[in-house]
PQR file of N, CA, C, O and H, with PARSE charges and radii, in Angstrom:
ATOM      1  N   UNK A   1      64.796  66.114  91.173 -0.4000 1.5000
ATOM      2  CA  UNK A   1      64.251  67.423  90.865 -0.0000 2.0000
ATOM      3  C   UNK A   1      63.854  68.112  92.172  0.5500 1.7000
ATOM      4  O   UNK A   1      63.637  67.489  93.211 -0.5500 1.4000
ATOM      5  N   UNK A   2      63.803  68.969  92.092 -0.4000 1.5000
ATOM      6  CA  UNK A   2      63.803  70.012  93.138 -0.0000 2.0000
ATOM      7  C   UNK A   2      62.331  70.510  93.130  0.5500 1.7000
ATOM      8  O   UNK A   2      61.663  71.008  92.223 -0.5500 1.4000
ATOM      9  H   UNK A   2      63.979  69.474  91.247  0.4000 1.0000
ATOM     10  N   UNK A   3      62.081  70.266  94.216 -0.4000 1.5000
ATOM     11  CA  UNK A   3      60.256  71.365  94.142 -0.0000 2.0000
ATOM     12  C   UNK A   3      60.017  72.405  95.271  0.5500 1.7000
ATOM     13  O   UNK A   3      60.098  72.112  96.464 -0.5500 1.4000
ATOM     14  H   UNK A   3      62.623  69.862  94.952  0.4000 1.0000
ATOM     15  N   UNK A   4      59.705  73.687  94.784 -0.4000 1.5000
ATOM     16  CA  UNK A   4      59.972  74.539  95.385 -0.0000 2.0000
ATOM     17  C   UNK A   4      58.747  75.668  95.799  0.5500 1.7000
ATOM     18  O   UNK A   4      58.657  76.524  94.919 -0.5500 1.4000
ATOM     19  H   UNK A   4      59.639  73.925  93.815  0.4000 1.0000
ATOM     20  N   UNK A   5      57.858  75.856  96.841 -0.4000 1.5000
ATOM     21  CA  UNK A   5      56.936  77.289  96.732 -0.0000 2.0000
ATOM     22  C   UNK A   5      57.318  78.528  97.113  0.5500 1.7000
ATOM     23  O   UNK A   5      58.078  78.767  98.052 -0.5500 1.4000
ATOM     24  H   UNK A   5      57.931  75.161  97.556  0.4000 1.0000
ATOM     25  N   UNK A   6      56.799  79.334  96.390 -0.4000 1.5000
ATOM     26  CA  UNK A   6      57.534  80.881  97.002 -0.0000 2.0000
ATOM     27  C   UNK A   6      56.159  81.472  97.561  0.5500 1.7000
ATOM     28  O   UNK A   6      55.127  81.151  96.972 -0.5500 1.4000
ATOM     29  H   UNK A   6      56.182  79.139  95.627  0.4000 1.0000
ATOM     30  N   UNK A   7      56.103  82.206  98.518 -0.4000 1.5000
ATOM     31  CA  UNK A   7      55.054  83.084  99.164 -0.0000 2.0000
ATOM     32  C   UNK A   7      55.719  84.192  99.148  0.5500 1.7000
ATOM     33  O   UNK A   7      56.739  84.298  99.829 -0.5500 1.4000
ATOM     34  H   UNK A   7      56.941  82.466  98.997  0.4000 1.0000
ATOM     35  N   UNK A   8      55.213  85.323  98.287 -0.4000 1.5000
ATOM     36  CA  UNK A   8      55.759  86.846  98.706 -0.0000 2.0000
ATOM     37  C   UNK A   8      54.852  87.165  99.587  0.5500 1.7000
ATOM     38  O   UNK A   8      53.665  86.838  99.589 -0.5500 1.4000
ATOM     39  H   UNK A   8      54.385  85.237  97.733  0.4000 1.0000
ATOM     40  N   UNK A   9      55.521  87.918 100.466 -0.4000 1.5000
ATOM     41  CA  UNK A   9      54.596  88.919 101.603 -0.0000 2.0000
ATOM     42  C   UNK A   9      55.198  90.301 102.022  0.5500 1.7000
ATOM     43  O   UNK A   9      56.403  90.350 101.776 -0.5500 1.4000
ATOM     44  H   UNK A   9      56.485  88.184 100.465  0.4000 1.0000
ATOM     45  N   UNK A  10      54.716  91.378 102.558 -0.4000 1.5000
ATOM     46  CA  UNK A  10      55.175  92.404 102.813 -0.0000 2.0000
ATOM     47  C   UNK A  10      54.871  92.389 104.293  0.5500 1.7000
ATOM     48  O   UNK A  10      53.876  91.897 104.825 -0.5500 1.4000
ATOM     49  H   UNK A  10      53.737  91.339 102.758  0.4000 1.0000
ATOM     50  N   UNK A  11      55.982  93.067 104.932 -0.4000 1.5000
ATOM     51  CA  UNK A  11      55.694  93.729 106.469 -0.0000 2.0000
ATOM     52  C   UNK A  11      56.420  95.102 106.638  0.5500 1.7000
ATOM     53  O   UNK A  11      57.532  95.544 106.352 -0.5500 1.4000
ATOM     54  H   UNK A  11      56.791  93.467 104.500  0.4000 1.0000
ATOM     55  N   UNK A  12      55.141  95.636 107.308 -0.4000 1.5000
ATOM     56  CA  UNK A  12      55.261  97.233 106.965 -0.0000 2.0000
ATOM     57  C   UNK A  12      56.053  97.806 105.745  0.5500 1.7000
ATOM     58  O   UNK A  12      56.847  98.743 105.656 -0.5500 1.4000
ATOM     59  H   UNK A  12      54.237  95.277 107.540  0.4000 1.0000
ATOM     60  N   UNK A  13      55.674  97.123 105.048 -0.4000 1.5000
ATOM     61  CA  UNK A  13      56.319  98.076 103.746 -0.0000 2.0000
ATOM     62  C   UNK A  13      57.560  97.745 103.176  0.5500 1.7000
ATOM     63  O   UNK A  13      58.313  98.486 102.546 -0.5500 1.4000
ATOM     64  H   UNK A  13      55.029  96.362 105.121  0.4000 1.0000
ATOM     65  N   UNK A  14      57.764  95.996 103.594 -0.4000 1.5000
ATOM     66  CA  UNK A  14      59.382  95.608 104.043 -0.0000 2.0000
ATOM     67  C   UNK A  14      58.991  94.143 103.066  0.5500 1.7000
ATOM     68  O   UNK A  14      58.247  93.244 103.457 -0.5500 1.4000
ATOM     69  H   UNK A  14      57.152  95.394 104.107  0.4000 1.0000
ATOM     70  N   UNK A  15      59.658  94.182 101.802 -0.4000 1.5000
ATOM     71  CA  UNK A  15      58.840  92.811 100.960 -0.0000 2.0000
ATOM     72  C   UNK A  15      60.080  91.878 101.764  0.5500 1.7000
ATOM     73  O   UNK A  15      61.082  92.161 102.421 -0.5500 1.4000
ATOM     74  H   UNK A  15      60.262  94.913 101.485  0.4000 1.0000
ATOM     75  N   UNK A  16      59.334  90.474 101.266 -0.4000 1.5000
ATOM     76  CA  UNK A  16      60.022  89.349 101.836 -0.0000 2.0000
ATOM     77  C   UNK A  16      59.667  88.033 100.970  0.5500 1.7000
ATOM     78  O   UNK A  16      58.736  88.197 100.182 -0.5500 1.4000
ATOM     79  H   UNK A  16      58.521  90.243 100.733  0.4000 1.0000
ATOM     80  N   UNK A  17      60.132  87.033 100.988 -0.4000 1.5000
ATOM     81  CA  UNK A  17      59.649  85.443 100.349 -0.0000 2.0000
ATOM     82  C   UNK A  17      59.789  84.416 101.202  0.5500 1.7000
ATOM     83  O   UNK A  17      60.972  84.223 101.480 -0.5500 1.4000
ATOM     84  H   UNK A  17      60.889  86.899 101.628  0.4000 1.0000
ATOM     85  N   UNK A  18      59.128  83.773 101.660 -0.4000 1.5000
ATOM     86  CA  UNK A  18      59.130  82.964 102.247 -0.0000 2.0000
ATOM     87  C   UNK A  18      59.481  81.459 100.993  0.5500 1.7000
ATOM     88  O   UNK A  18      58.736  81.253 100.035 -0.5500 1.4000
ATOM     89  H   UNK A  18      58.167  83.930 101.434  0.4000 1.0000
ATOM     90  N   UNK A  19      60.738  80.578 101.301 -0.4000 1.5000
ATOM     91  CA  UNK A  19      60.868  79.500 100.244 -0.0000 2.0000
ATOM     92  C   UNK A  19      60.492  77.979 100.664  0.5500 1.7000
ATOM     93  O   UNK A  19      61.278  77.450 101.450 -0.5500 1.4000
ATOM     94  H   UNK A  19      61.343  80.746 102.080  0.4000 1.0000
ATOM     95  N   UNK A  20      59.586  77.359 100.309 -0.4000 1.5000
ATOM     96  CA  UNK A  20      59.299  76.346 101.070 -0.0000 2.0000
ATOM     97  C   UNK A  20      60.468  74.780  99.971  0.5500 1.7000
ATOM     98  O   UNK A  20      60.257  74.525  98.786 -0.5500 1.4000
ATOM     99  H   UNK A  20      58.948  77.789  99.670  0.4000 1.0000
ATOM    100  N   UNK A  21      60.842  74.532 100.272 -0.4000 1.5000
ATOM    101  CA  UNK A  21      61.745  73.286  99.117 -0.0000 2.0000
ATOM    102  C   UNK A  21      61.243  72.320  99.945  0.5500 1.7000
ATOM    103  O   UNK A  21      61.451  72.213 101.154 -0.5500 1.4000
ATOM    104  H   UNK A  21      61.013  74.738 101.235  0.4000 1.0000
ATOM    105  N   UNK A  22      60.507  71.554  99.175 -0.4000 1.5000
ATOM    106  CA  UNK A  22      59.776  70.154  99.833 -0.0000 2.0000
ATOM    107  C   UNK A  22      60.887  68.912  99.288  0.5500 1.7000
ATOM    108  O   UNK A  22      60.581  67.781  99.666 -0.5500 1.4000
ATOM    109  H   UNK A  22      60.337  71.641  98.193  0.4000 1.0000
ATOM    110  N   UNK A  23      61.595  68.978  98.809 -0.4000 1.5000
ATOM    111  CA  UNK A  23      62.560  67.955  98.552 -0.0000 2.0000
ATOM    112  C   UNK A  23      63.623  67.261  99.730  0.5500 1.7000
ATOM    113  O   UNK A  23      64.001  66.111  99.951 -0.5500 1.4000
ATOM    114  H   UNK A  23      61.843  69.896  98.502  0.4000 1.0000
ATOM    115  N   UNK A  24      63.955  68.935 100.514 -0.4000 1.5000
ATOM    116  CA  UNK A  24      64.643  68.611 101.336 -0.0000 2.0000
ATOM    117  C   UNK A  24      64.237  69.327 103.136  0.5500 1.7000
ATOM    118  O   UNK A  24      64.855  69.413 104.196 -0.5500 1.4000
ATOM    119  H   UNK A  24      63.648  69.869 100.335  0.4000 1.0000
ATOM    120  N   UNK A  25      62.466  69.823 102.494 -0.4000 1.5000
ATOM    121  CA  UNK A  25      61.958  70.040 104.087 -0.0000 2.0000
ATOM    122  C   UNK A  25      62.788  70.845 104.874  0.5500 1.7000
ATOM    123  O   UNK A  25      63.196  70.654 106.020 -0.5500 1.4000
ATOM    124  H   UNK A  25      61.963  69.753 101.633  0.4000 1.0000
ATOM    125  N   UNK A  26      63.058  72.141 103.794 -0.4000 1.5000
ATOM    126  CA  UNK A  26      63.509  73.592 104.141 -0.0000 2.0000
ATOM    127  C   UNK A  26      62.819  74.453 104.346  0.5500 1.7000
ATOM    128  O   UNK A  26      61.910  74.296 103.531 -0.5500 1.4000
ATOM    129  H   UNK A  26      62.726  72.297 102.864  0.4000 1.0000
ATOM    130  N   UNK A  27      62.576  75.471 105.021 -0.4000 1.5000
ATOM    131  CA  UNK A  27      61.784  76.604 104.589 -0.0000 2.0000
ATOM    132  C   UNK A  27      63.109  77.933 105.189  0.5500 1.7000
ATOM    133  O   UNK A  27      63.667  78.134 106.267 -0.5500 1.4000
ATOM    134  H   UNK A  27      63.315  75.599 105.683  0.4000 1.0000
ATOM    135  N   UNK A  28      63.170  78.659 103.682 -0.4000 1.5000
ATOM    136  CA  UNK A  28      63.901  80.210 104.413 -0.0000 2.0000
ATOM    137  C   UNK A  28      63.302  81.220 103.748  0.5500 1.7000
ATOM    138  O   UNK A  28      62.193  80.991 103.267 -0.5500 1.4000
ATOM    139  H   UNK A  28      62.716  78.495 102.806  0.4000 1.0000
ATOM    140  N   UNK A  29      63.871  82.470 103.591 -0.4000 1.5000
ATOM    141  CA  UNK A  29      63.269  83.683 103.770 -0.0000 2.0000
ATOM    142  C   UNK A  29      64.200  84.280 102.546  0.5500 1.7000
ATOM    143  O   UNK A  29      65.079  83.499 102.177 -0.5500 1.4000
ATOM    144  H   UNK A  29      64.773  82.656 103.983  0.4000 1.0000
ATOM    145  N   UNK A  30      64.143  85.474 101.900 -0.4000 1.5000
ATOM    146  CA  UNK A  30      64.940  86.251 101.246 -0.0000 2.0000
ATOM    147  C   UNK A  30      64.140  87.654 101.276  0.5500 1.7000
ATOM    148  O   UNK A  30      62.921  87.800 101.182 -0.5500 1.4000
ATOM    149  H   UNK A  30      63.430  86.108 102.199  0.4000 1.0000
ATOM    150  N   UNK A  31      64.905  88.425 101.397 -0.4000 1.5000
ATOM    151  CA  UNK A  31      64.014  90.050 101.582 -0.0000 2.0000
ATOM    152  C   UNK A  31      65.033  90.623 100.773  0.5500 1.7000
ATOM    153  O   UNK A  31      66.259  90.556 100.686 -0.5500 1.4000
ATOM    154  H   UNK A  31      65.895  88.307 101.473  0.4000 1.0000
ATOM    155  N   UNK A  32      63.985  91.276 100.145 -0.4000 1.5000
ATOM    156  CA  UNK A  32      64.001  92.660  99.160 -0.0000 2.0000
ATOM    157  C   UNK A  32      65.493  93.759  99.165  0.5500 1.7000
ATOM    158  O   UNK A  32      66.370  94.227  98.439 -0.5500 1.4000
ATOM    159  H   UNK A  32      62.989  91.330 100.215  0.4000 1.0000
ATOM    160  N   UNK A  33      65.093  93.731 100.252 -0.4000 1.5000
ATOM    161  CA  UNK A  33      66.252  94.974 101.064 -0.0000 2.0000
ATOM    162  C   UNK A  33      66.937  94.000 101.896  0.5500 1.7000
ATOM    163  O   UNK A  33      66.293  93.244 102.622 -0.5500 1.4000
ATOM    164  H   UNK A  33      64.381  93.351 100.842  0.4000 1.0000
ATOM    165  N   UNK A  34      68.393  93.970 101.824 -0.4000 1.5000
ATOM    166  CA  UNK A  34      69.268  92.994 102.777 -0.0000 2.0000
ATOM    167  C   UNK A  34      69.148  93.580 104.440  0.5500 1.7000
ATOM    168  O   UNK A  34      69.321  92.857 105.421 -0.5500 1.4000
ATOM    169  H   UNK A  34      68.917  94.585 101.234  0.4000 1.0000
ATOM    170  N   UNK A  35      68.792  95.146 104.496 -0.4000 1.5000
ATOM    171  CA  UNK A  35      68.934  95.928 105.338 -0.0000 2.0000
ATOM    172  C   UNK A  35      67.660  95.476 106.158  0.5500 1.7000
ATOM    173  O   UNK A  35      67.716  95.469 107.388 -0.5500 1.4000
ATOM    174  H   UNK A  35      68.651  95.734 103.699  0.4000 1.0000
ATOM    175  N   UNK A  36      66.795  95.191 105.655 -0.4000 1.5000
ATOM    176  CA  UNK A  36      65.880  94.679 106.768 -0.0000 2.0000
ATOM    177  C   UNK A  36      65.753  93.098 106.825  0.5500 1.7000
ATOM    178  O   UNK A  36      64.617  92.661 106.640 -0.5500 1.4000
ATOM    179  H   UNK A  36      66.749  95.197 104.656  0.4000 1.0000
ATOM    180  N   UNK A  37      66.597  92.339 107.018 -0.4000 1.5000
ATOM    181  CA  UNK A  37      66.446  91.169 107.636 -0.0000 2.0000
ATOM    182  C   UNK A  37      66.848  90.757 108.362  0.5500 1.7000
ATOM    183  O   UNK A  37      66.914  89.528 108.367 -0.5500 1.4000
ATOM    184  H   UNK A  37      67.520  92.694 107.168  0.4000 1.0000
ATOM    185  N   UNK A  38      67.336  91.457 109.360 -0.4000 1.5000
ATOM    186  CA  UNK A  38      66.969  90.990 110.968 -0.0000 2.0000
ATOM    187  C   UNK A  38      65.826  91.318 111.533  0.5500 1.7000
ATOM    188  O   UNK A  38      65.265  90.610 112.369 -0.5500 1.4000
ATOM    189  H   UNK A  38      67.282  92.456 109.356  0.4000 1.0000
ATOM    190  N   UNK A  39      65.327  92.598 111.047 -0.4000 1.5000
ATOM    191  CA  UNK A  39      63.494  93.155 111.791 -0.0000 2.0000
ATOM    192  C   UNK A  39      62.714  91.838 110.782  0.5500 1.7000
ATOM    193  O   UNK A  39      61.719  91.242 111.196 -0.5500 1.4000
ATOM    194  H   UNK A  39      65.782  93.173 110.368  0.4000 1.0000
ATOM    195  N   UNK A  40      63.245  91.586 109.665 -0.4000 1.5000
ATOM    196  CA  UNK A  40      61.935  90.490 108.875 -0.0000 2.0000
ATOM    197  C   UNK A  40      62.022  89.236 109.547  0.5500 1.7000
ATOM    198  O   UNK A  40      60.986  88.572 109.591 -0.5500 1.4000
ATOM    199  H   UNK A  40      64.053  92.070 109.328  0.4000 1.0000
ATOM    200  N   UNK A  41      63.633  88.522 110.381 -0.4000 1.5000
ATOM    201  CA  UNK A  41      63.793  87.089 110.801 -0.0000 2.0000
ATOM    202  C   UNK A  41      62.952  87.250 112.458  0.5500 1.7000
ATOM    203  O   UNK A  41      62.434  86.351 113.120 -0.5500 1.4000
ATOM    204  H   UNK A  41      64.475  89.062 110.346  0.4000 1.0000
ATOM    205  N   UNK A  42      63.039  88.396 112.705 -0.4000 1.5000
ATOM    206  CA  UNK A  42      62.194  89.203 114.311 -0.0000 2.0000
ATOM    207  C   UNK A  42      60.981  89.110 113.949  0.5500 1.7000
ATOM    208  O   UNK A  42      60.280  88.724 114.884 -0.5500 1.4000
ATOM    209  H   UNK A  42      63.460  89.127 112.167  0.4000 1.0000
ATOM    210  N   UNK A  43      60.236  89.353 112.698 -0.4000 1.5000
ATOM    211  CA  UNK A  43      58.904  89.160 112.604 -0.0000 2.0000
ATOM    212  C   UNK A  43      58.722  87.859 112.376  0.5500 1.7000
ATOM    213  O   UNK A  43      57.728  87.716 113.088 -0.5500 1.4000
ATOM    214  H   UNK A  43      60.806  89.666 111.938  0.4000 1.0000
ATOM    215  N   UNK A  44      58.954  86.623 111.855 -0.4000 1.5000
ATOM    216  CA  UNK A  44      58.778  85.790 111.495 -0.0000 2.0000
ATOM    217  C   UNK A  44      58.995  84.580 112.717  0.5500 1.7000
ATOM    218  O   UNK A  44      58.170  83.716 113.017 -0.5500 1.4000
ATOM    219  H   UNK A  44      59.762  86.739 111.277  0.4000 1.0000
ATOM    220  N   UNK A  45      60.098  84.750 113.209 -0.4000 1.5000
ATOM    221  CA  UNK A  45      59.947  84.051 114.713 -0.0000 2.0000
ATOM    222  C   UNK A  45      58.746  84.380 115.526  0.5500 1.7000
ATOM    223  O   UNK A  45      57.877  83.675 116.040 -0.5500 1.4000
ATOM    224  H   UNK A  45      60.768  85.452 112.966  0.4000 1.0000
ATOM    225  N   UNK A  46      58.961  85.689 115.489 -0.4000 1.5000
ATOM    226  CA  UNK A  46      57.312  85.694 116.386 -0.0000 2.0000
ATOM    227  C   UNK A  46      56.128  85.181 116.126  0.5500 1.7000
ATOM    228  O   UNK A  46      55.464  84.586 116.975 -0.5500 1.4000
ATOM    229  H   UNK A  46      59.666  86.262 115.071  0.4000 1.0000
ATOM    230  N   UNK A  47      55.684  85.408 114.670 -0.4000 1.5000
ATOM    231  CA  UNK A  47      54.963  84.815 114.072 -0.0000 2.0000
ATOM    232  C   UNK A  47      54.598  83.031 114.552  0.5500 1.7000
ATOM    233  O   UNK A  47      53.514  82.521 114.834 -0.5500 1.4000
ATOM    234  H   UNK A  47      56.223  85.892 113.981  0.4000 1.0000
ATOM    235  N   UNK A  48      56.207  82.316 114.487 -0.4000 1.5000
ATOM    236  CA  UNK A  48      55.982  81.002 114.573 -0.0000 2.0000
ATOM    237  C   UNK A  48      55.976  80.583 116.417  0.5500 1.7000
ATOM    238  O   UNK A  48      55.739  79.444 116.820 -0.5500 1.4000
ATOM    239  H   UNK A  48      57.088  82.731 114.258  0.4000 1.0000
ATOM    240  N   UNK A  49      56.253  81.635 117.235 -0.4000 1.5000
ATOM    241  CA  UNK A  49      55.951  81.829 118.124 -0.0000 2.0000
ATOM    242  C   UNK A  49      54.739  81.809 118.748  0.5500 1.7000
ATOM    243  O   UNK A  49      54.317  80.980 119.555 -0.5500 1.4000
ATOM    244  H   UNK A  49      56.446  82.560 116.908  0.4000 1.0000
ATOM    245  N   UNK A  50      54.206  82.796 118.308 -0.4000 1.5000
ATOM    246  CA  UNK A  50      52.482  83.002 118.841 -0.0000 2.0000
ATOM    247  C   UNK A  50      52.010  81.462 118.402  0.5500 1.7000
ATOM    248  O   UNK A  50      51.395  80.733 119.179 -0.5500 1.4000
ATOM    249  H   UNK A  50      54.549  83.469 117.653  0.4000 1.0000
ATOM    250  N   UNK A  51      52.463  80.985 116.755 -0.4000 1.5000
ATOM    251  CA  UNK A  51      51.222  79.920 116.276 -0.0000 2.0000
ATOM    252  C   UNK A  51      51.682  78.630 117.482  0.5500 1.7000
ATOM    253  O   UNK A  51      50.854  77.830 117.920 -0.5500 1.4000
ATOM    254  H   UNK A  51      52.962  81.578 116.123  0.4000 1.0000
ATOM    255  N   UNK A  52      53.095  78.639 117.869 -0.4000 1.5000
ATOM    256  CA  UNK A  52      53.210  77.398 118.898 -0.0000 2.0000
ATOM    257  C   UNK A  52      52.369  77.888 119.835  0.5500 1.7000
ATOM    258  O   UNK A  52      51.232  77.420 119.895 -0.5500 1.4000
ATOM    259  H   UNK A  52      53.766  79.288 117.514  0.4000 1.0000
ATOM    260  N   UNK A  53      52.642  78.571 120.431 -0.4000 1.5000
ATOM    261  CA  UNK A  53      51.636  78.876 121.699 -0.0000 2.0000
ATOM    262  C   UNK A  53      50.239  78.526 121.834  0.5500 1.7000
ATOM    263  O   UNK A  53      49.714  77.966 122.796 -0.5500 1.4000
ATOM    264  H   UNK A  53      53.566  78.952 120.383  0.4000 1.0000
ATOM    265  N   UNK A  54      49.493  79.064 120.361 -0.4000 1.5000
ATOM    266  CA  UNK A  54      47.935  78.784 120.085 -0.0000 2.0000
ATOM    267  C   UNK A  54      47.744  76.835 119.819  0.5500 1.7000
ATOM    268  O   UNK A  54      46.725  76.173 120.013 -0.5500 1.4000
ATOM    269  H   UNK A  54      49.919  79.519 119.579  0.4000 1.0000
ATOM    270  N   UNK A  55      49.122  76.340 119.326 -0.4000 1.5000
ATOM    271  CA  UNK A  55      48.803  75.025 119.568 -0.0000 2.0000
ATOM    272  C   UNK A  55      48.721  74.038 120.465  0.5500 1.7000
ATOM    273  O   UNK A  55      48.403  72.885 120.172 -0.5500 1.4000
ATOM    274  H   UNK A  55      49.950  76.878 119.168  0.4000 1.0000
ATOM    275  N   UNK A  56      48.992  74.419 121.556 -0.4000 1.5000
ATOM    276  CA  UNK A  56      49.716  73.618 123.239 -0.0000 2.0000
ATOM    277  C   UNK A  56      48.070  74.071 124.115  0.5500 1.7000
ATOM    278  O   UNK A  56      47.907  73.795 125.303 -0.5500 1.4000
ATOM    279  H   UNK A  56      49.250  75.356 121.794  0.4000 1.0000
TER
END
């Protein structure tokens, strides 16, 4: 069986899901609008960007 969390979130006005599948220790993304997901995969790297940084 498959187990799965979804997080919706918005950036600037730009919805998105974050999919976590703990079965197989995935996490991806799906947005609203196909048209903004390269500015949503640009926000989200950064995101995991800054948090490496704050951990080192």
């Amino acid at each position: 069986m498959i187990w799965s969390l979804h997080y919706e979130y918005k950036y600037i006005d730009k919805g998105f899901t974050i999919v976590l599948d703990e079965d197989y220790d995935l996490i991806n993304f799906v947005v609203e609008n196909p048209k903004n997901k390269s500015e949503i995969a640009k926000y989200i790297c950064n995101l995991i960007e800054n948090q490496k940084v704050k951990s080192e």
